[in-house]
N, C-alpha and C positions, 0 to 999 in steps of 0.2 A: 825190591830184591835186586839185588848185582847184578847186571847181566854177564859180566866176565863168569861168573862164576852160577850160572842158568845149569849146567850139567858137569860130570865128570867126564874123563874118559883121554884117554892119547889125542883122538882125530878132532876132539873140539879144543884140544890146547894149541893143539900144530895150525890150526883155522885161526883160532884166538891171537896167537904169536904174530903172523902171516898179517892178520889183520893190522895189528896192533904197529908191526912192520910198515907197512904200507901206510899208517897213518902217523905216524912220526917222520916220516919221507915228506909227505905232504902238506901237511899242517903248519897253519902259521900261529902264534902264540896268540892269544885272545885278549887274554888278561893275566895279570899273575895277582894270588892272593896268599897272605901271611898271616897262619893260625899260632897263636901261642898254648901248648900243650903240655901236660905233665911228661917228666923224662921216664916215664913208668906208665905203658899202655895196657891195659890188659884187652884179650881177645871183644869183639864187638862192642868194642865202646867206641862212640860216638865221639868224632874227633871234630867236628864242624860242618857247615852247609854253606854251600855257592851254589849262585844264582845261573843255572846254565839258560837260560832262555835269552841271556844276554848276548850270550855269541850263537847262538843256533836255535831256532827255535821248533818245536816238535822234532829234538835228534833221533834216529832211526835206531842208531848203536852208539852206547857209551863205554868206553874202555879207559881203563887204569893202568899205566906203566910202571904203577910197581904191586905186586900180586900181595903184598901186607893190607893192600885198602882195597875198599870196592866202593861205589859209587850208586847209590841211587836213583832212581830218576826225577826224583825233585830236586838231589843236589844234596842229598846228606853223605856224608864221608864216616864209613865205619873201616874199624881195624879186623883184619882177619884171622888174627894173631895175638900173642901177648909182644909187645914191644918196648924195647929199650933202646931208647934214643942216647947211644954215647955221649956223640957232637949235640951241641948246639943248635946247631939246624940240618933238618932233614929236608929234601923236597923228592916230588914225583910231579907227573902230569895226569890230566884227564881229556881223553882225546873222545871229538863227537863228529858224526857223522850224521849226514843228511841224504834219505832215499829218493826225494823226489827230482831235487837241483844236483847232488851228488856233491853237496859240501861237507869237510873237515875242518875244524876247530879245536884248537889246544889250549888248556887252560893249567897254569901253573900253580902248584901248590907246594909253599914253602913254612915247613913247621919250624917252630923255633921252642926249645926245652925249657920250662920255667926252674928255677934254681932247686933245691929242695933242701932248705935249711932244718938242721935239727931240732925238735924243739927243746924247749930246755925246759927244764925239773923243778918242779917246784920246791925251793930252798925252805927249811923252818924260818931264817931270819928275815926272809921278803917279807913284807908288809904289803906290797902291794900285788894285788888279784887282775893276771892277765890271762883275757877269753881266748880257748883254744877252739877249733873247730870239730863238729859233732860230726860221728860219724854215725849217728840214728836220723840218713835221711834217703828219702825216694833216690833208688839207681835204676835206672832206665834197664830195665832186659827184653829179649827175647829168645826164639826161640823157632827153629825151623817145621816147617810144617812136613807132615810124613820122613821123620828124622828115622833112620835106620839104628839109631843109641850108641855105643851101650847103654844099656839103662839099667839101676836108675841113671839119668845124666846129668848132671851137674848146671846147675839155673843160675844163682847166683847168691851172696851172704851177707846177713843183715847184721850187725853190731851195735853196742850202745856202748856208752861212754861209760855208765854204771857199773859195767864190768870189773872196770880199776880197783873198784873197792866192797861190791857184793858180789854173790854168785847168782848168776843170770841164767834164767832158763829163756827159751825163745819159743814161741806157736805161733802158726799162721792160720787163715780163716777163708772162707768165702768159698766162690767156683772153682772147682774142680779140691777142692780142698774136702769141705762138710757140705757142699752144694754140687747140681750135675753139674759134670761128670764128677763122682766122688772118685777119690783116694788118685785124683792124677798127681799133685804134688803132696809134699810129706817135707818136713824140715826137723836137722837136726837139733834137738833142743838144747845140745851145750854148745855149741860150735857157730850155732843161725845159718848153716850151710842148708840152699833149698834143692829138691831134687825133683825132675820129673819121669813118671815112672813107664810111660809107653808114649808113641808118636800120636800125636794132632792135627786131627782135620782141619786147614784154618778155613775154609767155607761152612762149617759149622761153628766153629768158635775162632773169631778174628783176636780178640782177647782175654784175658784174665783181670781181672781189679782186685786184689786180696791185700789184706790185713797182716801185718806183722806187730807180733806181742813182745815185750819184754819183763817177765818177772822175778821175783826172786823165790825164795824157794819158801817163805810163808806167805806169798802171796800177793805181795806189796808190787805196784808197777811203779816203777820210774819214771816210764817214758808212755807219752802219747802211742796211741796205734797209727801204727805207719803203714800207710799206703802202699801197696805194688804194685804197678803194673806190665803185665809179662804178654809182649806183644807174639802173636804166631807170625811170620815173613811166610810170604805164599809162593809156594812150587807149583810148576807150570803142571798141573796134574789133571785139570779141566780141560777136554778138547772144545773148541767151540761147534754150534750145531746150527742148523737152520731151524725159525721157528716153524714153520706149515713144512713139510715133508712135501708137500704137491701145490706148489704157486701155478695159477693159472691166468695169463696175461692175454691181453684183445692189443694186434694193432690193423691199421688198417693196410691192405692191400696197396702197391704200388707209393708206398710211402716213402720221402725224401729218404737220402741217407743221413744217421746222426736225430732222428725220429727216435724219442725215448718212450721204451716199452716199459717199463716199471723198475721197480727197486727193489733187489732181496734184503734181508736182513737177519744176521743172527746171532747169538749168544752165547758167552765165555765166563761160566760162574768164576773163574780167577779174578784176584783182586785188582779194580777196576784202576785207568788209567796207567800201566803198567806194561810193560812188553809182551808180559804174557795175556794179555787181551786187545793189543794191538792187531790185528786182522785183517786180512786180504782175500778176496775174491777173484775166483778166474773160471774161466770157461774150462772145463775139463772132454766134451765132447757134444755134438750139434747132431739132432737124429732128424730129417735125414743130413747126412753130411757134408753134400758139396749143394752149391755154394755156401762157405761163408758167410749168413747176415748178418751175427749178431758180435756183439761185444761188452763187454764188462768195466764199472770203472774197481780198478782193484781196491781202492779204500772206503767210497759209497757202496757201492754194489748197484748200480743205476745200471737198467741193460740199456743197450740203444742200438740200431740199424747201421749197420757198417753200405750198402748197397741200395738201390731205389730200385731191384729187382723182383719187391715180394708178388708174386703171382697163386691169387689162391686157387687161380682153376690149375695151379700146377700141387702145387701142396699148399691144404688149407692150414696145418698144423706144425710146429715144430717143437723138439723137447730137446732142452739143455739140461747137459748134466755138470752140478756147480759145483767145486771145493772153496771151504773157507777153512784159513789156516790162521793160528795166532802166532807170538814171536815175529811179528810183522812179515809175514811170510818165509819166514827162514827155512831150510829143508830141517832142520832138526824141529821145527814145530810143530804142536798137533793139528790134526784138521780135521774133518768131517764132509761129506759128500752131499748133495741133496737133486733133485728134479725140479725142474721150472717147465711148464706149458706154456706155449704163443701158439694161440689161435690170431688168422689172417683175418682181418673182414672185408664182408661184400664191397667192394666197388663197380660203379657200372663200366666196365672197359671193355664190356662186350657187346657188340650192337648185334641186334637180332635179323634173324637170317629166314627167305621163303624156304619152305623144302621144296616146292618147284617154283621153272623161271617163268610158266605161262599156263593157263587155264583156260579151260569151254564150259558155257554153262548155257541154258536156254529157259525160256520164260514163254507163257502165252502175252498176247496183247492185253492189254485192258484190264491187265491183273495187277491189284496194291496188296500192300502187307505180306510179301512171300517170301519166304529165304529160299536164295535160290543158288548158293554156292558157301564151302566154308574150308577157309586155308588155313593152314598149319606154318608156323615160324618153330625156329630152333634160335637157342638161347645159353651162351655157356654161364652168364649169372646165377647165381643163387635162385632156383625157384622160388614161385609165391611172394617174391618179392619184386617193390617198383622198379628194380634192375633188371627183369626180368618179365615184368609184363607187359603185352603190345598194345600199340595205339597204332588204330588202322587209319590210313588216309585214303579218298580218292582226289588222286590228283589231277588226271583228265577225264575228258570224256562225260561227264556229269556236271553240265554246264546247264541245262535243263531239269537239274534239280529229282532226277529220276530214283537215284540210289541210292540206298544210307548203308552204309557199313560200321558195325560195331565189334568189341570184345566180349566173346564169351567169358566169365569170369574165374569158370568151372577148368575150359580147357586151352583157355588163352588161344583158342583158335578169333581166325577175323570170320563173321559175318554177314553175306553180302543180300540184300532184302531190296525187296523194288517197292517203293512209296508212289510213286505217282506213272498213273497208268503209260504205256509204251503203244507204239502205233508201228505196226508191221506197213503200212501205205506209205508212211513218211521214213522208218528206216528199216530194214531187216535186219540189220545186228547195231551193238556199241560195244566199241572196246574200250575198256577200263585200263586206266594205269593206277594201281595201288601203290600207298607205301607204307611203311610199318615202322617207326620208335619205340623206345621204352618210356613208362612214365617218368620215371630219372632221369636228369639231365646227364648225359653222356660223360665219363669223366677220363680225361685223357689218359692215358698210363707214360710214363716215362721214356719210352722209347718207341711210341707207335704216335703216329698221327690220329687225325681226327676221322672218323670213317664218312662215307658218304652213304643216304639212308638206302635200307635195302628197299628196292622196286620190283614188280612182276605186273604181267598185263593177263586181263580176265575179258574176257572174246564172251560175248551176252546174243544169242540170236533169239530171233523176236519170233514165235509161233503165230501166221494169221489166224485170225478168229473172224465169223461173219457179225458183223454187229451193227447196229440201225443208223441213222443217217445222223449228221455230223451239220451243227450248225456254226462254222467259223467265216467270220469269227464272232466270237459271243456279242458283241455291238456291233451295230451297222448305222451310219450317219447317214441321211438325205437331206439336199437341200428344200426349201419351197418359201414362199412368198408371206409375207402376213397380209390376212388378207385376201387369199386364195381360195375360189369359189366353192360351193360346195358340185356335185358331181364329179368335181376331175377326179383323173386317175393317178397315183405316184405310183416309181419304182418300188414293188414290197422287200421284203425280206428274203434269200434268197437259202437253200439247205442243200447239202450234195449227199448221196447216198456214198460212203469211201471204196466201197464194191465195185460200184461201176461209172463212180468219178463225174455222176451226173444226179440232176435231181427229178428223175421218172418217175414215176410213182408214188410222190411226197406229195401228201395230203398238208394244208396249213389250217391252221384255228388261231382265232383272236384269243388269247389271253387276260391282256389287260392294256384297257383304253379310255380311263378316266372320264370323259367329257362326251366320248362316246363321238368322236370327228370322226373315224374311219368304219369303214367294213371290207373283209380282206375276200382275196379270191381264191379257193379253195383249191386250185389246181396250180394257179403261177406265183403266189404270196403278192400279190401288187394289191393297194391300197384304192379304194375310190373314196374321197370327202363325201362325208354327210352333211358338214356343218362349214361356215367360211373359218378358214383360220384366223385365229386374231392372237396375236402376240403378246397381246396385254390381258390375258386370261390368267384366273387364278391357280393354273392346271400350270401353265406356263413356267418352267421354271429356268434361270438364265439364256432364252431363246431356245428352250430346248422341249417337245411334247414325245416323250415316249409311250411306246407300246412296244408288249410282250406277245412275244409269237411262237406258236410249237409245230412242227413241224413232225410228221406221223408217218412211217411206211405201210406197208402192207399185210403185216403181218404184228404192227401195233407197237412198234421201237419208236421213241420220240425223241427230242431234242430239244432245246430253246433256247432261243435267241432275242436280242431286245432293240427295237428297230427306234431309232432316236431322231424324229424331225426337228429341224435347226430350223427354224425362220428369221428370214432375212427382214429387220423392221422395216416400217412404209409409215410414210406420215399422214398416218387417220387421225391423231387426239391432238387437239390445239392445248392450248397450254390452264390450267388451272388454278385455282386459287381459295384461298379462305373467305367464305361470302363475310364475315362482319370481321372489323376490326378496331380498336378503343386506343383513343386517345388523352394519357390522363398530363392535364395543363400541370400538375403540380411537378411533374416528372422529366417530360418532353411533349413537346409538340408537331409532334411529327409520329406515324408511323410504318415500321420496315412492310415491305408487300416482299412473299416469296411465291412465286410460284412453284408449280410441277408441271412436266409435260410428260404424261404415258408412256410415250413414245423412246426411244434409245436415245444414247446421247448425240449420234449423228442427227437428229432429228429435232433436238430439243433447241436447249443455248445455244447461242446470246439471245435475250429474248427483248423484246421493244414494246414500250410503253407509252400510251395513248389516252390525255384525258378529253372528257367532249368539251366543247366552246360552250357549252351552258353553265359548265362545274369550275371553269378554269378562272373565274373570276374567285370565288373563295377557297380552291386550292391551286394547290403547285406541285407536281409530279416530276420527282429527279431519277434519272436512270443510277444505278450506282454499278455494278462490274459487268452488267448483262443476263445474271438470273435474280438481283432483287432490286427493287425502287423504295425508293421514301416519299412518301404521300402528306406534305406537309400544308399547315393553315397557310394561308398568305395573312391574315390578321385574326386574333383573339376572336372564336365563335362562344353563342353562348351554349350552356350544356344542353346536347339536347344527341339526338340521332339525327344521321345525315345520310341519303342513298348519294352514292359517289358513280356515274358509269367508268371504265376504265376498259381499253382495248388491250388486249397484250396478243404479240405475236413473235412465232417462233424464227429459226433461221431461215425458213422455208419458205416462209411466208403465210403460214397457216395462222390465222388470226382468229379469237373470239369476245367476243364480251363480255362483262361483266360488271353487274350494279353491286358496290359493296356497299355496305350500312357503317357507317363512321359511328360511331359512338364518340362525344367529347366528354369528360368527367372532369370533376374535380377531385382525384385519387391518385393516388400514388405508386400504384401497379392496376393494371388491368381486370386483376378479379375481383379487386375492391368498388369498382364502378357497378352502381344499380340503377337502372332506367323505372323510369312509371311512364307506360304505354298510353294510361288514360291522359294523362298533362301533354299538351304539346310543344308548351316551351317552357314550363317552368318545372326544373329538374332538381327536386331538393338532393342534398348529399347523403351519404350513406352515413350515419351516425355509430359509431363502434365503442359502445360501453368495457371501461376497464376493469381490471378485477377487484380493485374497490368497491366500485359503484354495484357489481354483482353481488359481493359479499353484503351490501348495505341491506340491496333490495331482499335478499333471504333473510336477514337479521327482521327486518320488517313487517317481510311476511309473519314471521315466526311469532312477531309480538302481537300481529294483528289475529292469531289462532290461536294464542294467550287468553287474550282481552275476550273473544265469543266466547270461549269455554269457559272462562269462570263468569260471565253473565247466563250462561245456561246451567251452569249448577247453581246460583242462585236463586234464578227463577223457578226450578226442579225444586228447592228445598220449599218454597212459598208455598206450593203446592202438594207438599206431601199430607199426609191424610189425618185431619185433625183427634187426637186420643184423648183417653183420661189422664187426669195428673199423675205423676205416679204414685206410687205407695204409703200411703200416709197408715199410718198403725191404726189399729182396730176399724177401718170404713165400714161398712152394712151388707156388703156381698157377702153370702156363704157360700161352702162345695157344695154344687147339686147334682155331682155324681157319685154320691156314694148310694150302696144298696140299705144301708140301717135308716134304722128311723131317727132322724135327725132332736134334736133336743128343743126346749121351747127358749123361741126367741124374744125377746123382750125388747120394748122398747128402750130398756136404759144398754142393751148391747150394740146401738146400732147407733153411728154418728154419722151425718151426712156432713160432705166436708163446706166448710165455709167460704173459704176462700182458695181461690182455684187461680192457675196460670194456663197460657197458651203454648204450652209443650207437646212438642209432636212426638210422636212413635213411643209415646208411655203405654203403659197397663193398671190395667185395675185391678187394687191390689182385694181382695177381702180378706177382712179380718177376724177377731176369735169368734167365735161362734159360739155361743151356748158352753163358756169355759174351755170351748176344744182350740186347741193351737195348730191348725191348718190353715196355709197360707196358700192361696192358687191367685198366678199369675193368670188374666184373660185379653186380649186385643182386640178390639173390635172398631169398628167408622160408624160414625153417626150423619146417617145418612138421612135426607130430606125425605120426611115418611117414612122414615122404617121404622119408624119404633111410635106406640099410640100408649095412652094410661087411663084407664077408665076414674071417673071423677063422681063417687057417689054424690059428692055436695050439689053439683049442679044440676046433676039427674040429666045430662047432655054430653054426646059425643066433645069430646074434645083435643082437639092435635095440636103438633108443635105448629102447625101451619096456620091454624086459627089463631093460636095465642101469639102470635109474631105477624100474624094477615100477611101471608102470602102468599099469592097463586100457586096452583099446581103447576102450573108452567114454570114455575122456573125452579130447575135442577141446579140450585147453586148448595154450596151445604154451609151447614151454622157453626154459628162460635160456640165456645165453650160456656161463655156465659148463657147464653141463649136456652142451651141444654140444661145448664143448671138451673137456671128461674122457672121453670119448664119440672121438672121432675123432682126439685127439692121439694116442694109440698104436698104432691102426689103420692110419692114414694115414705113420706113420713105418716100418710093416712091410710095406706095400703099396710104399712107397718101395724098402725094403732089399732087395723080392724084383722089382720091375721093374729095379735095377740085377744081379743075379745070373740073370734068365733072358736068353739070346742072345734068342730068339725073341720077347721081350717083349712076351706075351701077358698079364702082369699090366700090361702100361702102358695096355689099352683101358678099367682098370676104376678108375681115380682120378677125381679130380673133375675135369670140363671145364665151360668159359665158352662161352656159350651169349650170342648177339648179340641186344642186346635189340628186341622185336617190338610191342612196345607195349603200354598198360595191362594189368594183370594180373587177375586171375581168381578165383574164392572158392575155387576147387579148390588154392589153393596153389601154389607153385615144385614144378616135375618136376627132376627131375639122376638120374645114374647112379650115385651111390656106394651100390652093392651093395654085399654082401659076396658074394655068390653070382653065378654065372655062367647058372642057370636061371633060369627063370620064373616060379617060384611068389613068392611077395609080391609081385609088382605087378598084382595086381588093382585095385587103385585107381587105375591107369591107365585103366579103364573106365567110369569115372566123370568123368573132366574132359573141358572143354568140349568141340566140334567145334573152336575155332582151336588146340587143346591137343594133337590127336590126332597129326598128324605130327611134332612135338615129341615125343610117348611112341613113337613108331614107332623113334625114333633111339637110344631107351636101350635096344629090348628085341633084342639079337642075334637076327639071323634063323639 
């Protein structure tokens, strides 16, 4: 929008003029530019653009010296009028101003008329076809915003070329046409004149984009739809506003001057970039009002500190009242008001103050943990805060460690408490010098110095109290002697009653006396020895034997003290030494000799070394700094042990003796040397097996624990307990535990086996029976005599022992074969005569199975195979065990 032309009226033309005046006085030409234009302007057509940023940049005010044009602020040149350029060339200027530096710039503009040749007619006889120009194209319009009319008012007229030779109707389309807003424009359909019918908000609608139709009157279009667009030019009709109605700013108290407090900021729905949203800021009033702090920048809005005055214990707060105006603050612009808050903040620029300059407080003696005074400070900082709250000091007077003063937290009062007990004998008052800070570091203000801390003195008088006797001081040193007989008497321990500055009536008791050297005297505290002092006692600790002592009045108030005797050393211990020492040839031949001497070091070193004229032929004893010697061979000994006498004497001259026992090795270090006490001289070496040779010997062992074990299960297996073969199908056993009566057996059921092997831990198997298919395993030992078969043929006892002739004496047991040549013909005629008697009274006397009952017995397997039907040989049924006896009960017919 123009700004020549921003409002109506006499007093902004007479301003305008005035201006416009003053800046053609001033101005120096810029640039000059040359438009070439049609000699036929009509109102708001756009006649060209220059670049004003060239001569001025961000101009404040742009004016036109000649009122037919106006001027943009990018630099578009419109007419304001319909113009007719007579001459050839026209010109005008555009004059621009700058707010900040106060510069004017002129810039010339010289039109020049293009010709306007008539066109000419198309003849019948041309033959040739020359293009005219269309007048069906986009013409730029607009249109003022909130336009007072008349209306309808007059927009602007589309045409087409078609015309010449049909009749043309024209419509238009789009926003504000048949879209919102409806019916704002309307066009006339024989004419293409466009109108609009009422004024336009342009912050609601910046433009229009509509369509222009050309047809004829059945319908047929000629021409393409043409584009409009009908721009709204925006009236300063927005004031600008602040956004927050209530800004509220923090700065800090006593702050530099030119210290930025914040920024406002506001808003100007007018179209952006423009003079009508150009904007300035100013202070309009400061509450309260004097001094001065604050300041505005009129185009930011940045506030900032004009003074280094701000004092919040004067006013914590201040409220500015702002105008912001558009038209770059012109008075014909609009503006709007708003409130800004600045709150101060705390700084600490107050030092804290006693409310009084001196204090009396009093205390008993011998009283801890008591508060016994409490002061108050004043403070113009910010309460509850560390600008504000005190740190108490004691600065004299409490050199003895007597007082502690703290802060209450509740009432930031200081208080003052006695820690360690006060003595009315030694003072009857202390004065105190206190002093008091903020936890804050103090922060200077602008025009005050640094303060110096506030002080006040606290006057402490001490209440006497009676209380029992006083042992100082709590150690007491005596000299005496090492050494020192028993009976004497030493100065004891000594207590004074504070009352009467003496020690009357103080009773003393021993405490503690380790070794038990003293007994004390109940009335003076002096010591009498019970025992001689010796310095080199284990009680002894760096010259020093203490004992504890209590001391009691009268009335049973005690104290204690601790009585520390010093002794002074004496030279009672001669010097001593390590009785045996090893000398290993592989190493060195020589060994270091160190003494000790009991005794203090005045007493001790440099000590001298003495060998006898007996030893001094195979050795040689070197002194080396005074407390050690080297005891070396004078020639290769052989290993053995050797008594060495050797004198050693101190500074003193206290001398004693000593026979050391040398040991010579053949070793490498000292602990590797081992003697044999029975040899006298011939000292074999110590042999030291490595960890191969260990691992060998375990590896060996292990084989040789191998090798026994499996010759002891072999021999174990020789010996296990000879059985029958095992199961050969159908053998001659039957079950003899069933309850039926068994079937007749015959000789063709029963096979006695042939041939046999020496298999241990078998069983016998028995086979069918009498057609029955029962199979029972039985285990039994065939033991020497246990088993007998009676032998009708010979009409004679007969055993395995007569048929094999061998003694009773010998308990060895038989082969298998033995048993079998033994019972195979027996058992085959026992067979042949249990089938030939009816009554088969030989069938109770063959061999029966027997259920087995569990581990077995040294007495052997029992069985019935008698040969006899009496009693005699089985005596040795009286010999097995108790679980054996009802088992022999069943062989022996009753």
């Amino acid at each position: 929008m123009a700004v020549a032309s921003a409002a109506p009226g006499s007093i902004f033309c007479k301003q305008l003029l005035f201006s416009l005046l003053v800046l053609i006085l001033l101005c120096d030409a810029c640039q000059k530019i040359y438009l070439r234009v049609p000699s036929h302007l009509q109102a708001e057509t756009l006649v060209g653009k220059v670049n004003l940023e060239e001569c001025l940049k961000s101009p404040s005010l742009i004016l036109s010296s000649d009122p037919a044009f106006r001027i943009l602020e990018d630099g578009s040149i419109y007419t304001t009028r319909d113009l007719i350029l007579s001459s050839e060339r026209k010109s005008f200027s555009i004059f621009l101003s700058g707010s900040e530096r106060h510069e004017q710039q002129e810039i010339k503009v010289v039109l020049s008329a293009r010709e306007n040749k008539a066109p000419k007619k198309r003849h019948t006889k041309d033959t040739a076809l020359k293009r005219s120009k269309r007048r069906w194209a986009p013409i730029p319009a607009s249109l003022m915003e909130n336009s007072l009319g008349p209306f309808p008012q007059h927009v602007q007229q589309i045409q087409s070329d078609a015309a010449q030779n049909y009749t043309i109707f024209y419509s238009i389309s789009g926003p504000g046409v048949d879209k919102e807003p409806f019916n704002l424009f309307y066009i006339e359909k024989d004419t293409g004149d466009i109108f609009c019918t009422r004024s336009i908000d342009r912050e609601k609608y910046e433009q229009f984009a509509l369509y222009g139709y050309a047809t004829t009157a059945d319908g047929y279009a000629p021409e393409y739809p043409l584009p409009l667009i009908i721009k709204i030019e925006d009236d300063n009709d927005n004031a600008p506003y602040f956004e927050h109605k209530m800004t509220i700013f923090t700065v800090p108290e006593n702050c530099r001057s030119g210290t930025s407090v914040g920024q406002v900021t506001a808003t100007d729905l007018d179209e952006p970039d423009t003079l009508h949203t150009r904007l300035k800021y100013k202070i309009l009033q400061q509450i309260p009002d004097h001094p001065k702090h604050f300041s505005i920048h009129p185009d930011t809005g940045v506030i900032t500190t004009t003074t280094p005055f701000l004092d919040r214990e004067k006013c914590d707060t201040y409220q500015l009242i702002m105008e912001v105006r558009d038209m770059g603050g012109q008075p014909f612009g609009l503006f709007n008001t708003g409130t800004i808050t600045i709150s101060l903040e705390d700084e600490n620029d107050n030092p804290p103050s006693f409310t009084e300059t001196s204090y009396v407080t009093e205390v008993e003696e011998n009283r801890i943990d008591v508060e016994i005074l409490r002061m108050k400070v004043q403070d113009r900082d910010l309460p509850n805060t560390p600008h504000s709250k005190a740190v108490y000091t004691i600065l004299q007077g409490n050199e003895n460690g007597n007082f502690k003063i703290s802060t209450d937290p509740n009432t930031n009062e200081g208080v003052l408490c006695v820690v360690k007990p006060l003595n009315y004998e030694v003072n009857r008052q202390v004065i105190l010098k206190v002093g008091v800070v903020n936890e804050a570091q103090f922060s200077k203000a602008a025009n005050s110095q640094t303060p110096t801390m506030c002080t006040t003195t606290v006057t402490v008088k001490i209440i006497d109290n009676d209380e029992g006797p006083e042992c100082h001081p709590p150690v007491k040193v005596i000299q005496s002697q090492d050494g020192f007989p028993a009976g004497q008497e030493l100065l004891g321990y000594k207590a004074l009653d504070p009352e009467t500055a003496s020690g009357e009536g103080l009773r003393y008791q021993k405490l503690g006396d380790e070794d038990h050297w003293f007994e004390i005297n109940e009335h003076t505290g002096d010591l009498r020895t019970l025992k001689v002092l010796d310095r080199e006692s284990k009680f002894v600790k760096n010259n020093q034997y203490n004992i504890s002592v209590v001391a009691v009045d009268a009335v049973g108030r005690s104290c204690t003290g601790t009585l520390v005797v010093h002794l002074d050393d004496y030279n009672d211990h001669p010097p001593q030494i390590d009785k045996e020492v090893t000398i290993c040839q592989n190493n060195e031949d020589f060994a270091i000799l160190e003494p000790v001497d009991p005794d203090g070091p005045e007493n001790g070193p440099p000590f001298q070394f003495f060998l006898d004229n007996s030893t001094s032929k195979n050795w040689n004893l070197e002194q080396k700094d005074g407390k050690t010697a080297i005891l070396r061979q004078r020639q290769n000994l052989d290993y053995n042990s050797y008594s060495v006498p050797i004198q050693i004497k101190d500074r003193h001259g206290l001398v004693a003796t000593h026979v050391l026992t040398v040991r010579v090795c053949d070793c490498s270090t000292p602990s590797e040397c081992r003697m044999n006490d029975k040899s006298a001289r011939d000292v074999r070496p110590n042999v030291i097996l490595g960890r191969w040779a260990i691992l060998a010997m375990v590896l060996g062992s292990v084989l040789l624990l191998c090798i026994l074990f499996t010759c002891f299960c072999v021999t174990a297996k020789r010996t296990v307990k000879k059985c029958f073969p095992e199961d050969i199908a159908q053998q001659n056993l039957i079950v003899s535990n069933t309850e039926g009566p068994g079937e007749e057996v015959t000789e063709a059921n029963i096979r006695l086996p042939m041939q046999t092997s020496n298999i241990c831990d078998t069983s016998m198997s028995v086979g069918t029976v009498g057609g029955q298919g029962i199979k029972t395993q039985q285990s039994f030992e065939m033991v020497k005599g246990g088993y007998t078969l009676d032998s009708n043929k010979g009409g004679g006892h007969q055993t395995l022992e007569s048929v094999k002739g061998v003694g009773q004496g010998d308990t060895g047991r038989y082969a298998y074969t033995d048993w079998q040549s033994f019972t195979q013909p027996r058992l085959g005629e026992k067979v042949y005569l249990c089938g030939q008697d009816e009554e088969h009274k030989h069938c109770e006397d063959y061999v029966r199975s027997y259920n087995y009952e569990g581990k077995g017995s040294l007495a052997g397997s029992v069985g019935c195979c008698s040969d006899r039907q009496e009693e005699e040989g089985l005596e040795f049924l009286d010999q097995l065990e108790p679980k054996f006896r009802t088992l022999a009960k069943t062989c022996v017919k009753k």
